[in-house]
DOKE-994410 format. One record per atom (N, C-alpha, C, O, CB): residue number from 1; residue in three letters; atom name; x, y, z. Coordinates in steps of 0.02 Angstrom, whole numbers, m for minus. Glycine has a CB too. Layout:
BEGIN
{r NUM 'Ala' 'CA' {X Y Z}}
...
END
This chain:
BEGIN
{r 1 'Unk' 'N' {m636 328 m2399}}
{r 1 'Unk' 'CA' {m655 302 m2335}}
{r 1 'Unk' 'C' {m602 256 m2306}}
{r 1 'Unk' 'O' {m588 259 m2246}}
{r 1 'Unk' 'CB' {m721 264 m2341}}
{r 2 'Unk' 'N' {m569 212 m2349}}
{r 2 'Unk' 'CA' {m528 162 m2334}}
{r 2 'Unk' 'C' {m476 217 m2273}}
{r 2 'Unk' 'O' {m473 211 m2212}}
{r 2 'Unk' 'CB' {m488 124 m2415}}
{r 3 'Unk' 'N' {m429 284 m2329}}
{r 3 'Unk' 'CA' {m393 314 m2310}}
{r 3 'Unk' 'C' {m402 334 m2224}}
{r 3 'Unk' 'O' {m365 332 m2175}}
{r 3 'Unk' 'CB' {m394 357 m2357}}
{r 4 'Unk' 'N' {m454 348 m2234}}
{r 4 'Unk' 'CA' {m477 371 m2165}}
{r 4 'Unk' 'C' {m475 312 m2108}}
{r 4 'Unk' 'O' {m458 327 m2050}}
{r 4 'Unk' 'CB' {m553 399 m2170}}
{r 5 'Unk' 'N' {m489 255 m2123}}
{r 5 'Unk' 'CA' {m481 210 m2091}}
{r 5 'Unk' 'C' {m402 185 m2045}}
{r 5 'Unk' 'O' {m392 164 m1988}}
{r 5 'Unk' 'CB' {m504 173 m2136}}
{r 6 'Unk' 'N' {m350 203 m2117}}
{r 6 'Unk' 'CA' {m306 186 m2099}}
{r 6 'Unk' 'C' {m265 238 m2061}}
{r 6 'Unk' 'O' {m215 223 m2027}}
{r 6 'Unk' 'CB' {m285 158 m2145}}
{r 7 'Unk' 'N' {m286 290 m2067}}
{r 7 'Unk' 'CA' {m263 383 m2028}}
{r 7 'Unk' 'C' {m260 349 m1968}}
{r 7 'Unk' 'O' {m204 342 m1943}}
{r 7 'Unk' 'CB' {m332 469 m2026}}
{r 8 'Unk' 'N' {m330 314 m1924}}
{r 8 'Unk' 'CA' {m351 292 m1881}}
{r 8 'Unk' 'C' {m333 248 m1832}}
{r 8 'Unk' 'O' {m331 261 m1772}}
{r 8 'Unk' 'CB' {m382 282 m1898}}
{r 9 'Unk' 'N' {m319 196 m1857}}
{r 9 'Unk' 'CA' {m263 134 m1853}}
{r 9 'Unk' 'C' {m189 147 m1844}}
{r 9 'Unk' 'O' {m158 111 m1804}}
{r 9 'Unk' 'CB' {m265 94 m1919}}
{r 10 'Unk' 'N' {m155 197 m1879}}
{r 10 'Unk' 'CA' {m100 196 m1901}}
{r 10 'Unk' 'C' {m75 220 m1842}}
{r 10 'Unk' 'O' {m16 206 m1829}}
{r 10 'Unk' 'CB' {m89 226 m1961}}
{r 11 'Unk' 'N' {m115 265 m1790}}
{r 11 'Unk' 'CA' {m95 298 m1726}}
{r 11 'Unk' 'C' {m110 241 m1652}}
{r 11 'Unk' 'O' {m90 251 m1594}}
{r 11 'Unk' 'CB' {m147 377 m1723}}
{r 12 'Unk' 'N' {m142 194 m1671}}
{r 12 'Unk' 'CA' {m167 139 m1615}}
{r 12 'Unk' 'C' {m102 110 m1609}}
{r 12 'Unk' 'O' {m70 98 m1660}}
{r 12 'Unk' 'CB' {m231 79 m1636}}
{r 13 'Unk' 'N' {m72 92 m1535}}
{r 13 'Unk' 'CA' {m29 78 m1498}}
{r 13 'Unk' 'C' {m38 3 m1534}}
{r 13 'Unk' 'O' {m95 m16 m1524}}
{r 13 'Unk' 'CB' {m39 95 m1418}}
{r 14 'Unk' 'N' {2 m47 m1576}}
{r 14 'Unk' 'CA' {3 m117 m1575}}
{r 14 'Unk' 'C' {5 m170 m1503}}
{r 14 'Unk' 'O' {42 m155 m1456}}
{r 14 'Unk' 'CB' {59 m128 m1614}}
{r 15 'Unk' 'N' {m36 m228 m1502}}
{r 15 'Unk' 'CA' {m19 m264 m1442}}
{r 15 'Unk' 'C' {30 m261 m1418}}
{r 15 'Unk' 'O' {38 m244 m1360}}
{r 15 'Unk' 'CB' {m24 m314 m1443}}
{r 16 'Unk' 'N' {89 m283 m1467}}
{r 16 'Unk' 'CA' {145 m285 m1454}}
{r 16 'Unk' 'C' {201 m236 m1434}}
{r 16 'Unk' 'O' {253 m252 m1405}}
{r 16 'Unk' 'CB' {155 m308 m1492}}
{r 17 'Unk' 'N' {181 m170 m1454}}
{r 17 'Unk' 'CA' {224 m102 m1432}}
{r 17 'Unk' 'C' {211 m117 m1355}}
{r 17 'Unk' 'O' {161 m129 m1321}}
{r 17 'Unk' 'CB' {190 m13 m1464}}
{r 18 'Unk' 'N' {285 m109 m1342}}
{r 18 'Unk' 'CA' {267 m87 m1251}}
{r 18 'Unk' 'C' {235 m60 m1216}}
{r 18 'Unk' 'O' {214 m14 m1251}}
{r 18 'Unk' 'CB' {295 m62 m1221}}
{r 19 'Unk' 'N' {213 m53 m1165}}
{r 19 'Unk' 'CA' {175 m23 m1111}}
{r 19 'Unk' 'C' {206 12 m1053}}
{r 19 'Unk' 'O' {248 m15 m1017}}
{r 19 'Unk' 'CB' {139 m70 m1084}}
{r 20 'Unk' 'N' {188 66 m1047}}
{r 20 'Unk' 'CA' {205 98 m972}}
{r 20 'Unk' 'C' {220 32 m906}}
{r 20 'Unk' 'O' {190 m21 m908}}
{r 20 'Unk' 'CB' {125 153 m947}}
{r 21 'Unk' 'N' {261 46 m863}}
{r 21 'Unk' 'CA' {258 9 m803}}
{r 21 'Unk' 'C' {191 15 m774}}
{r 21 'Unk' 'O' {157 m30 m748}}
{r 21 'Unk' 'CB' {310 31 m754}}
{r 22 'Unk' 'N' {179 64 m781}}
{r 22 'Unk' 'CA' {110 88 m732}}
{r 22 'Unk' 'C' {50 29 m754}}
{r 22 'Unk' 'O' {11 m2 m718}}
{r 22 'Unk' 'CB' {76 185 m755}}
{r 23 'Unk' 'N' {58 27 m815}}
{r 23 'Unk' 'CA' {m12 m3 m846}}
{r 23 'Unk' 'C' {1 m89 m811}}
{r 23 'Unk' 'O' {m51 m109 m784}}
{r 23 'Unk' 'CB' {m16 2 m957}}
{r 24 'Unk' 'N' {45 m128 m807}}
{r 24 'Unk' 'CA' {55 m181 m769}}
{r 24 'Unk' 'C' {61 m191 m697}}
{r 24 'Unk' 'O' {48 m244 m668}}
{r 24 'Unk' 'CB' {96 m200 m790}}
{r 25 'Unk' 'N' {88 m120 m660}}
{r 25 'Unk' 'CA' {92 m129 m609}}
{r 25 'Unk' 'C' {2 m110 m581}}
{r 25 'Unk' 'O' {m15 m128 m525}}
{r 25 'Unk' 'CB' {158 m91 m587}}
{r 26 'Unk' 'N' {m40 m79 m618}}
{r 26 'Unk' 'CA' {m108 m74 m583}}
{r 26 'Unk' 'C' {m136 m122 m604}}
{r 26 'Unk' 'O' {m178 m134 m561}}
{r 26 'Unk' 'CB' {m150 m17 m593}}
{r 27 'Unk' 'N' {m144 m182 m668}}
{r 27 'Unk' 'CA' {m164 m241 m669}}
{r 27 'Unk' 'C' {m141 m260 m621}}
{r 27 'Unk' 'O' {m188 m272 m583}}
{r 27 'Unk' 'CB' {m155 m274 m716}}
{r 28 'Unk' 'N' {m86 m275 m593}}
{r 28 'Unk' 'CA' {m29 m333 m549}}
{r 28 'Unk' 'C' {m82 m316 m484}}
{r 28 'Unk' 'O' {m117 m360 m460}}
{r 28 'Unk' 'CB' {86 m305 m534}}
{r 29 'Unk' 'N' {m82 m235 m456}}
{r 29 'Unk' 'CA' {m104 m218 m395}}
{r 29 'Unk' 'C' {m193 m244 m398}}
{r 29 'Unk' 'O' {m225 m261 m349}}
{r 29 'Unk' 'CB' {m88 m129 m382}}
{r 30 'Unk' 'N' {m217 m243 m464}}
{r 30 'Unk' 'CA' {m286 m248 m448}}
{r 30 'Unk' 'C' {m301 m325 m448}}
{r 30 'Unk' 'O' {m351 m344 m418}}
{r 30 'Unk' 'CB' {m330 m207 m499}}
{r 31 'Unk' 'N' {m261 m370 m481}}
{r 31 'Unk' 'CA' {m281 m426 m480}}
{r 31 'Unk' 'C' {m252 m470 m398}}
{r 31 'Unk' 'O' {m261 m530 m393}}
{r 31 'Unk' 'CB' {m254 m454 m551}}
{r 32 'Unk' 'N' {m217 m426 m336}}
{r 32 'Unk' 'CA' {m194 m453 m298}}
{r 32 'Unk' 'C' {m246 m419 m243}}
{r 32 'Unk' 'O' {m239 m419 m182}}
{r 32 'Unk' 'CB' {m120 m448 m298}}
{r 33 'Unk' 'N' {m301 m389 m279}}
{r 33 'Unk' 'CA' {m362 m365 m236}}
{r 33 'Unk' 'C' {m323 m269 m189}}
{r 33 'Unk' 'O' {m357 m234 m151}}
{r 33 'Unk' 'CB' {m383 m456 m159}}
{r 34 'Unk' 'N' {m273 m259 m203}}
{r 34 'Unk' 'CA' {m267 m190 m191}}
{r 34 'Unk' 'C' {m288 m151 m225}}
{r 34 'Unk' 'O' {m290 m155 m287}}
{r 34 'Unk' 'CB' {m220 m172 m185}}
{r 35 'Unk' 'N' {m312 m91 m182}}
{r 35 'Unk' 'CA' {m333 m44 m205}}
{r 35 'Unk' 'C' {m340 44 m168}}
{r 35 'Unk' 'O' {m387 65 m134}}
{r 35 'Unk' 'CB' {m383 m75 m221}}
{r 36 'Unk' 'N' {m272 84 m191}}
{r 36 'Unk' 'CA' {m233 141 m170}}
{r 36 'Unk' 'C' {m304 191 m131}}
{r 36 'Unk' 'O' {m296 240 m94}}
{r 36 'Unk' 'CB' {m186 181 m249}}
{r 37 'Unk' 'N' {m368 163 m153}}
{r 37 'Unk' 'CA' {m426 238 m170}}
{r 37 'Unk' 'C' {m448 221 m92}}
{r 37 'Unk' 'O' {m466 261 m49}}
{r 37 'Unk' 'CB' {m511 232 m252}}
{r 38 'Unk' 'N' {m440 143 m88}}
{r 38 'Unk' 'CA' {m484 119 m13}}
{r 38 'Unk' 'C' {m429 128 53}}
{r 38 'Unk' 'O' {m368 130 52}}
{r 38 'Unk' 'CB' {m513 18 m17}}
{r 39 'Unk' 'N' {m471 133 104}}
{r 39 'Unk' 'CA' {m422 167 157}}
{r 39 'Unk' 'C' {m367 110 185}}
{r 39 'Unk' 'O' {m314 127 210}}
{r 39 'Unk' 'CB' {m470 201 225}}
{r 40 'Unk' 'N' {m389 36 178}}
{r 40 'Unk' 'CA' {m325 m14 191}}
{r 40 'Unk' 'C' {m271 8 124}}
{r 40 'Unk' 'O' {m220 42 134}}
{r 40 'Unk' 'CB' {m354 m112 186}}
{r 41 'Unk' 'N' {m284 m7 84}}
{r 41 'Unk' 'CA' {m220 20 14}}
{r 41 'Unk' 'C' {m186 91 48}}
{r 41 'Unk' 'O' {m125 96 58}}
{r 41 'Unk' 'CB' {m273 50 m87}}
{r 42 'Unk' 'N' {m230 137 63}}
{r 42 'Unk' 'CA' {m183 196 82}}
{r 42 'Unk' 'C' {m142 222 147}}
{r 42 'Unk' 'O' {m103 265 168}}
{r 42 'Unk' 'CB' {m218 242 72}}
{r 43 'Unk' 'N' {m193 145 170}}
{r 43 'Unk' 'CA' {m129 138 261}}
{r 43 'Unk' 'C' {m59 126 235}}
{r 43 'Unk' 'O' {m8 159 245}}
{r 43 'Unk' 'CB' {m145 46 328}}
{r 44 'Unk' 'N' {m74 53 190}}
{r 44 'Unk' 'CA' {m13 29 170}}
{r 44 'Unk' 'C' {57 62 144}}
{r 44 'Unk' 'O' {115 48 155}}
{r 44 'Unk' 'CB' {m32 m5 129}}
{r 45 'Unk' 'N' {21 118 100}}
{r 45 'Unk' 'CA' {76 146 57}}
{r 45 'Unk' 'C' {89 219 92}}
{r 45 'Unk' 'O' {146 243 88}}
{r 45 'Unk' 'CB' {54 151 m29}}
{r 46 'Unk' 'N' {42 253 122}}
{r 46 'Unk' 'CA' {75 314 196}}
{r 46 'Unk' 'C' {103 304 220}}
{r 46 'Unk' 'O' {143 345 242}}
{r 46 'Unk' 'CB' {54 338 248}}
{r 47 'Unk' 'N' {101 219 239}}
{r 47 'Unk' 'CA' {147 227 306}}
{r 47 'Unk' 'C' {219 252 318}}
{r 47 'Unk' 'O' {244 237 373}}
{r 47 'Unk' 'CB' {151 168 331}}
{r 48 'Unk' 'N' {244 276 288}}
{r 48 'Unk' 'CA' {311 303 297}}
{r 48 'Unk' 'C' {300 381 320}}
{r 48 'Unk' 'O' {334 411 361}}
{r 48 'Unk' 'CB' {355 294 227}}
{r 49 'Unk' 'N' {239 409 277}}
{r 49 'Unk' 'CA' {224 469 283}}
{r 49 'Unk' 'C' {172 503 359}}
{r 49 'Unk' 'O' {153 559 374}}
{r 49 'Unk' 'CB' {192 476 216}}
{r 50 'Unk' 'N' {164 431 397}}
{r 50 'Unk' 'CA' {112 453 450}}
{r 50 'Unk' 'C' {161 490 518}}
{r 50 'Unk' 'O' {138 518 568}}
{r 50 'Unk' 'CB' {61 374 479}}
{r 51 'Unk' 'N' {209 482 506}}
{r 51 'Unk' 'CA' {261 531 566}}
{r 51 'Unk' 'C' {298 483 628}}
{r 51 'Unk' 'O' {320 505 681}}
{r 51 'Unk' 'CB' {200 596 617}}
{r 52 'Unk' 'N' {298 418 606}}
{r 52 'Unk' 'CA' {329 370 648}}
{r 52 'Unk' 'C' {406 397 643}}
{r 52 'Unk' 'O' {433 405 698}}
{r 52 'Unk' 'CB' {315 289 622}}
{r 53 'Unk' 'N' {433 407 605}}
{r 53 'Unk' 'CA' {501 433 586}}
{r 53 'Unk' 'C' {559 361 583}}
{r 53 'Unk' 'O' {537 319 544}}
{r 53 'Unk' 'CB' {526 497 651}}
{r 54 'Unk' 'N' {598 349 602}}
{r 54 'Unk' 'CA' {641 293 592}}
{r 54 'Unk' 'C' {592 213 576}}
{r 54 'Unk' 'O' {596 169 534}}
{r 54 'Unk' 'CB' {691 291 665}}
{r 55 'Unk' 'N' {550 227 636}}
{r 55 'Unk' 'CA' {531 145 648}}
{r 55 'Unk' 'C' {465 138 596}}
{r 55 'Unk' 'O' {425 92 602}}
{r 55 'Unk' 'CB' {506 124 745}}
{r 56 'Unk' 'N' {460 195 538}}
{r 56 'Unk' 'CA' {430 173 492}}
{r 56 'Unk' 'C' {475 144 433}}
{r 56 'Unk' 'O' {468 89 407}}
{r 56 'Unk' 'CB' {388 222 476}}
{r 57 'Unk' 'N' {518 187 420}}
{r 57 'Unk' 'CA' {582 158 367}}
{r 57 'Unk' 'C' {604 71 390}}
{r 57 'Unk' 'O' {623 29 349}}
{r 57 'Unk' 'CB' {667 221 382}}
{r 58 'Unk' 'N' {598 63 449}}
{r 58 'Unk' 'CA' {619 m17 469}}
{r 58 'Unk' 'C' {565 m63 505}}
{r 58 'Unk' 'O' {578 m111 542}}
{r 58 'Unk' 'CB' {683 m15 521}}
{r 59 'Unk' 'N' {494 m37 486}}
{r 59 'Unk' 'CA' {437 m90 519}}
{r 59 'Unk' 'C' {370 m55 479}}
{r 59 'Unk' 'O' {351 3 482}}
{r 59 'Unk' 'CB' {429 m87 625}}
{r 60 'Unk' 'N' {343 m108 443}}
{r 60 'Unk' 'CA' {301 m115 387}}
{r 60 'Unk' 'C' {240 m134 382}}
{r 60 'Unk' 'O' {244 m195 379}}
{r 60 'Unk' 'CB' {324 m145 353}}
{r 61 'Unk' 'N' {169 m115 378}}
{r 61 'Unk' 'CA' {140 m160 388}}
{r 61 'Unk' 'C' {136 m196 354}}
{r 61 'Unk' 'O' {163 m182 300}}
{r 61 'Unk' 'CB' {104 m153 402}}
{r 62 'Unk' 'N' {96 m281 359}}
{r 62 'Unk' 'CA' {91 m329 319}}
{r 62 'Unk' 'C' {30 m363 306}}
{r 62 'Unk' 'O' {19 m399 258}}
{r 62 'Unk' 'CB' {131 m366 336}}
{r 63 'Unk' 'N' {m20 m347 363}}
{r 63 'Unk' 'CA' {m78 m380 347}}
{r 63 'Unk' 'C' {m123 m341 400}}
{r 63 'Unk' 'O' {m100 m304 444}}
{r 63 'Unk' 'CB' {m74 m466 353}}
{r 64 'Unk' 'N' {m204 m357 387}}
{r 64 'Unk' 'CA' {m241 m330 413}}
{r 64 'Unk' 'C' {m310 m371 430}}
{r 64 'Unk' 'O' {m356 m363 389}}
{r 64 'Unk' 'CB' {m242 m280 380}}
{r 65 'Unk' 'N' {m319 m404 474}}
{r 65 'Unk' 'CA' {m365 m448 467}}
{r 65 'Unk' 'C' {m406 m433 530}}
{r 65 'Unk' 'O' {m370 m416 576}}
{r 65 'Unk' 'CB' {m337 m518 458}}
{r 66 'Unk' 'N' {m457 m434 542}}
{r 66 'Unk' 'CA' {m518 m438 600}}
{r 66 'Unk' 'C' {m481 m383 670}}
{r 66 'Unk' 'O' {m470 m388 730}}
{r 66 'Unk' 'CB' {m532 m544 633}}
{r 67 'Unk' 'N' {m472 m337 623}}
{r 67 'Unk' 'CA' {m460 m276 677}}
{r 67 'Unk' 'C' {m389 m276 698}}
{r 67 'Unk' 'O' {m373 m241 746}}
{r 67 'Unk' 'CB' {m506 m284 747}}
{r 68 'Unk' 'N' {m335 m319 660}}
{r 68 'Unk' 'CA' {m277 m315 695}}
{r 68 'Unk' 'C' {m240 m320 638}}
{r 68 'Unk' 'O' {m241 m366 597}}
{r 68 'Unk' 'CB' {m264 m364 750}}
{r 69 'Unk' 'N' {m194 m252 639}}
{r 69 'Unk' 'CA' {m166 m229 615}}
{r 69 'Unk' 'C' {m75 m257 616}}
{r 69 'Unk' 'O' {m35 m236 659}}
{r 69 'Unk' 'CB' {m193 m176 634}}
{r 70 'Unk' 'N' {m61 m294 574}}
{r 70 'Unk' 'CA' {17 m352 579}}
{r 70 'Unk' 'C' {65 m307 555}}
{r 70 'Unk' 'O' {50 m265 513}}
{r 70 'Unk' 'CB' {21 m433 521}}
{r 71 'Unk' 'N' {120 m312 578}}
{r 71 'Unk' 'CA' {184 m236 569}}
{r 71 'Unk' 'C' {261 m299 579}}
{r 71 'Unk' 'O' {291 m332 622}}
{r 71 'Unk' 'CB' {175 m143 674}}
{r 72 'Unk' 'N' {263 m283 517}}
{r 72 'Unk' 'CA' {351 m345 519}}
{r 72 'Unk' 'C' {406 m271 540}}
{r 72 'Unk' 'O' {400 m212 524}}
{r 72 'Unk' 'CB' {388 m400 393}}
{r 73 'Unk' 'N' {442 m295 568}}
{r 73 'Unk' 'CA' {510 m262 593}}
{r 73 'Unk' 'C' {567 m302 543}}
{r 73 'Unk' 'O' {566 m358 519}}
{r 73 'Unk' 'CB' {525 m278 687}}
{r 74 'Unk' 'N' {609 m256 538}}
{r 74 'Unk' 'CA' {681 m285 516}}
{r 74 'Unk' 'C' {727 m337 568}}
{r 74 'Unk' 'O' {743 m396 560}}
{r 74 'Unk' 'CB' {728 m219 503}}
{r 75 'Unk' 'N' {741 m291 623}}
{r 75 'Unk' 'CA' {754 m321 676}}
{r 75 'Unk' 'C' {704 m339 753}}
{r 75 'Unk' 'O' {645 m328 762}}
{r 75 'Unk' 'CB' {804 m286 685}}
{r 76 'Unk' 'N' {747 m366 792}}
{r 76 'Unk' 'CA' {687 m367 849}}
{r 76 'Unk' 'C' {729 m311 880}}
{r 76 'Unk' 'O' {682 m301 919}}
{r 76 'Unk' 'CB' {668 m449 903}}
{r 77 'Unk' 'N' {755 m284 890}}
{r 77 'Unk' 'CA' {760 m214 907}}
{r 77 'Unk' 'C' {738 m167 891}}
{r 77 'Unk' 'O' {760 m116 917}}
{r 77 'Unk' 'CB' {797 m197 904}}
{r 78 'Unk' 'N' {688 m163 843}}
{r 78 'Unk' 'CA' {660 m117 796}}
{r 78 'Unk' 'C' {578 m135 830}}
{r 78 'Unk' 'O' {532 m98 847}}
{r 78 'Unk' 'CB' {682 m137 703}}
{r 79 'Unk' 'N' {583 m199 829}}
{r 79 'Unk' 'CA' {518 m228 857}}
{r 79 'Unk' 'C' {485 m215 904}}
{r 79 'Unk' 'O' {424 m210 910}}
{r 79 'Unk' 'CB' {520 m277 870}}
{r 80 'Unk' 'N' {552 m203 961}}
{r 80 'Unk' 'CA' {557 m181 1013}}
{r 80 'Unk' 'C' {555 m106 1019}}
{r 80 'Unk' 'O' {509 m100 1060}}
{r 80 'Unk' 'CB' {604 m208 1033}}
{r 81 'Unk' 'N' {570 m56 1009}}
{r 81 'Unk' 'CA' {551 m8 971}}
{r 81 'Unk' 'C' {487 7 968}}
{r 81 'Unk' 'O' {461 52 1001}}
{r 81 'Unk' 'CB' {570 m17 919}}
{r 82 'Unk' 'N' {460 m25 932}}
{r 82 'Unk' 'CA' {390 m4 902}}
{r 82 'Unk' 'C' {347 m37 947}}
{r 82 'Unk' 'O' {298 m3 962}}
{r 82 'Unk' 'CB' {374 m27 823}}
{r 83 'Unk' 'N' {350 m83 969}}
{r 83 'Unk' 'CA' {329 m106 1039}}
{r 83 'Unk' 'C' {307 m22 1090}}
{r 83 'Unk' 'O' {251 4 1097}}
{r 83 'Unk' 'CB' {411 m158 1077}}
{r 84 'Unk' 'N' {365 m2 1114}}
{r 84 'Unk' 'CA' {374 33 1169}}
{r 84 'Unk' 'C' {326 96 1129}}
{r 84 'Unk' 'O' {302 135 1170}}
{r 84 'Unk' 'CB' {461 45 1195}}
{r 85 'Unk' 'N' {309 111 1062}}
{r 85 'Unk' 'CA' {264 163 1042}}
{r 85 'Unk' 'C' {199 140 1032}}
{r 85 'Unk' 'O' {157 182 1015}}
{r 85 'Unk' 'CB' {284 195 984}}
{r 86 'Unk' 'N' {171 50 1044}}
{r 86 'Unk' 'CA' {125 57 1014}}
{r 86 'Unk' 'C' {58 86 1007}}
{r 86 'Unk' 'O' {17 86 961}}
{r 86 'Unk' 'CB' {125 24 1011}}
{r 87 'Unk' 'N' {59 123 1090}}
{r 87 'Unk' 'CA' {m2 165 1098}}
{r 87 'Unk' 'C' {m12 226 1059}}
{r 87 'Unk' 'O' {m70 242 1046}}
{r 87 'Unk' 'CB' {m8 185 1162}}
{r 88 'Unk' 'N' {35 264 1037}}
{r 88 'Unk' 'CA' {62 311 983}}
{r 88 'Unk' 'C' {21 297 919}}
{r 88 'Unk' 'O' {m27 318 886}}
{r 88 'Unk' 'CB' {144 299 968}}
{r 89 'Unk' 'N' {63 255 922}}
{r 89 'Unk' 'CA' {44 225 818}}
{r 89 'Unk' 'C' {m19 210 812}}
{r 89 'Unk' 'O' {m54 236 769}}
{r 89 'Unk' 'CB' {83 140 781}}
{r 90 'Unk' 'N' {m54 142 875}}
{r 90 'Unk' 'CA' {m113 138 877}}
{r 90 'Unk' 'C' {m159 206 849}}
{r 90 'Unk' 'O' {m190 215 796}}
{r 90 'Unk' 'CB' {m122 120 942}}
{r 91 'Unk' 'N' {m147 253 914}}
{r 91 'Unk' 'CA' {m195 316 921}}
{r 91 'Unk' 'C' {m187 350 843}}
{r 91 'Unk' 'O' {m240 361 814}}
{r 91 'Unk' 'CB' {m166 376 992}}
{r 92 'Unk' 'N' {m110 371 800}}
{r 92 'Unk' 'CA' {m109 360 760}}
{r 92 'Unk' 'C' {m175 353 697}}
{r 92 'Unk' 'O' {m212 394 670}}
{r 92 'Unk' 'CB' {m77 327 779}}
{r 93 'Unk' 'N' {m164 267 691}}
{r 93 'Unk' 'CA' {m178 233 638}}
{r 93 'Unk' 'C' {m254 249 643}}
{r 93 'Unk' 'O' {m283 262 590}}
{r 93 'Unk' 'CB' {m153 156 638}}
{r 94 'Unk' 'N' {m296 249 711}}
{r 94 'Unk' 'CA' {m359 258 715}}
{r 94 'Unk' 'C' {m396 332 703}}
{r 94 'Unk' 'O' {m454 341 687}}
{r 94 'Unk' 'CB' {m370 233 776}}
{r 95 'Unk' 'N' {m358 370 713}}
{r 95 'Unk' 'CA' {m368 446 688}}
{r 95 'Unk' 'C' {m373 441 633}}
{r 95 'Unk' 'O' {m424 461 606}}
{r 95 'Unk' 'CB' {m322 498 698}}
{r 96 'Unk' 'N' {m324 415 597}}
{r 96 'Unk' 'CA' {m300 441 502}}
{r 96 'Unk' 'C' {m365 377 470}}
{r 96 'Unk' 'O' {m389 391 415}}
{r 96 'Unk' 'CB' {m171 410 464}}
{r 97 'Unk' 'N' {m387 320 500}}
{r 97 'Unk' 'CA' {m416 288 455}}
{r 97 'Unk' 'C' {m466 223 502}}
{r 97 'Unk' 'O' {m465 162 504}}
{r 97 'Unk' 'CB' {m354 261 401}}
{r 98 'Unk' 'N' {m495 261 526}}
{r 98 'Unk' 'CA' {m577 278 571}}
{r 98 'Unk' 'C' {m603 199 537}}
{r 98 'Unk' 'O' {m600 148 570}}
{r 98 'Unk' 'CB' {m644 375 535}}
{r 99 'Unk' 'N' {m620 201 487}}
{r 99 'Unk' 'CA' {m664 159 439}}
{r 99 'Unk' 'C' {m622 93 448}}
{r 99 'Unk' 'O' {m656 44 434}}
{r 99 'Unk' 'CB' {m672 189 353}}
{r 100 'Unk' 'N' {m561 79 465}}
{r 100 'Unk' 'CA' {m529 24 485}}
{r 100 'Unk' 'C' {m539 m16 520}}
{r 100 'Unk' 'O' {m526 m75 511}}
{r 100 'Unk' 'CB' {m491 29 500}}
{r 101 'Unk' 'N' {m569 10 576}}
{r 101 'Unk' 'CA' {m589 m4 640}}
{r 101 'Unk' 'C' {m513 m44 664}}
{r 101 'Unk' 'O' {m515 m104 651}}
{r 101 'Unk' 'CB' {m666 m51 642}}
{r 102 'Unk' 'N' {m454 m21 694}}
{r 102 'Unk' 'CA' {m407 m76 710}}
{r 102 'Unk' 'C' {m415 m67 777}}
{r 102 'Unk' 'O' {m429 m11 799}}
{r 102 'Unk' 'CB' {m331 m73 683}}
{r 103 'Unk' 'N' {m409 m103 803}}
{r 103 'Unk' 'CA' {m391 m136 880}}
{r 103 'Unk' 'C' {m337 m138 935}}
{r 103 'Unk' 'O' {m331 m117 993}}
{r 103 'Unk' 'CB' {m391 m190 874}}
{r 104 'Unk' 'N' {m295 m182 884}}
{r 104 'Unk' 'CA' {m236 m183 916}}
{r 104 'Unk' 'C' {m157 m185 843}}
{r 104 'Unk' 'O' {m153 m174 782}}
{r 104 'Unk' 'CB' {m247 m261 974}}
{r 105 'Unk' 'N' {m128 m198 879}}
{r 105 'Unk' 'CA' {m63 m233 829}}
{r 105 'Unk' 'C' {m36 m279 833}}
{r 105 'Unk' 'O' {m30 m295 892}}
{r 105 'Unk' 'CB' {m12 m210 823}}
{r 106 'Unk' 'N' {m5 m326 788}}
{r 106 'Unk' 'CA' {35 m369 826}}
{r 106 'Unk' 'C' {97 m370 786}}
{r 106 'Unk' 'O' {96 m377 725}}
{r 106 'Unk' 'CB' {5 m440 839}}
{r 107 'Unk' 'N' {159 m362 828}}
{r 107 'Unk' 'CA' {217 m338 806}}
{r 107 'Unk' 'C' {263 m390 797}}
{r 107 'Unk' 'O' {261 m420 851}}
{r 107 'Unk' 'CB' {241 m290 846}}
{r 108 'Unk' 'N' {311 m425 754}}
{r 108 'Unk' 'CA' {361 m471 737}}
{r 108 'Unk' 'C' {404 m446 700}}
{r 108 'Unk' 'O' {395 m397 664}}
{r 108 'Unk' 'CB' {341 m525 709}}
{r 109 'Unk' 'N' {451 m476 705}}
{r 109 'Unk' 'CA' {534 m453 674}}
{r 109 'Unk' 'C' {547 m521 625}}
{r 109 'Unk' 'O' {599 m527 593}}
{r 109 'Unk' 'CB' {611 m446 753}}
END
């Protein structure tokens, strides 16, 4: 019985053996209240993929609070930029993620 015990054990990962990145980076994400499954987490991390094209690679969102949706720019030319689309992105953001309810944006560089 002992033997069997130790068959058992002998394959269990020690505290101390390393861990995947993954396994810290989804503690890190869950203890900072993100979460990829809910539709704010999956605004966040699409956004490159929603079809903005340049002025997603250089304007990000950053926060999301009482219907308004916060987007940092690199530059204020970029700002500006995304400015001149925001009815786009708006219409956008409200198609792909309904349950958001966003409003408006507010754009800074």
């Amino acid at each position: 019985m002992a033997s069997d015990n130790r068959r058992k054990t002998r394959f269990r990962k020690a505290p101390e053996d390393p861990q995947p990145a993954s396994f810290y980076m989804d503690d890190a994400l869950k203890r900072l209240g993100i979460d990829f499954n809910d539709p704010r987490g999956r605004l966040f991390s699409d956004w490159e993929n929603l079809g903005f094209g340049d002025v997603s690679r250089h304007c990000s969102p950053v926060s999301l609070k009482n219907g308004c949706l916060g987007i940092k720019c690199e530059t204020g030319a970029w700002a500006s930029l995304l400015q001149m689309r925001k009815a786009e992105i708006l219409r956008t953001v409200r198609e792909k993620y309904p349950s958001l309810e966003i409003r408006t944006l507010k754009i800074f560089a």
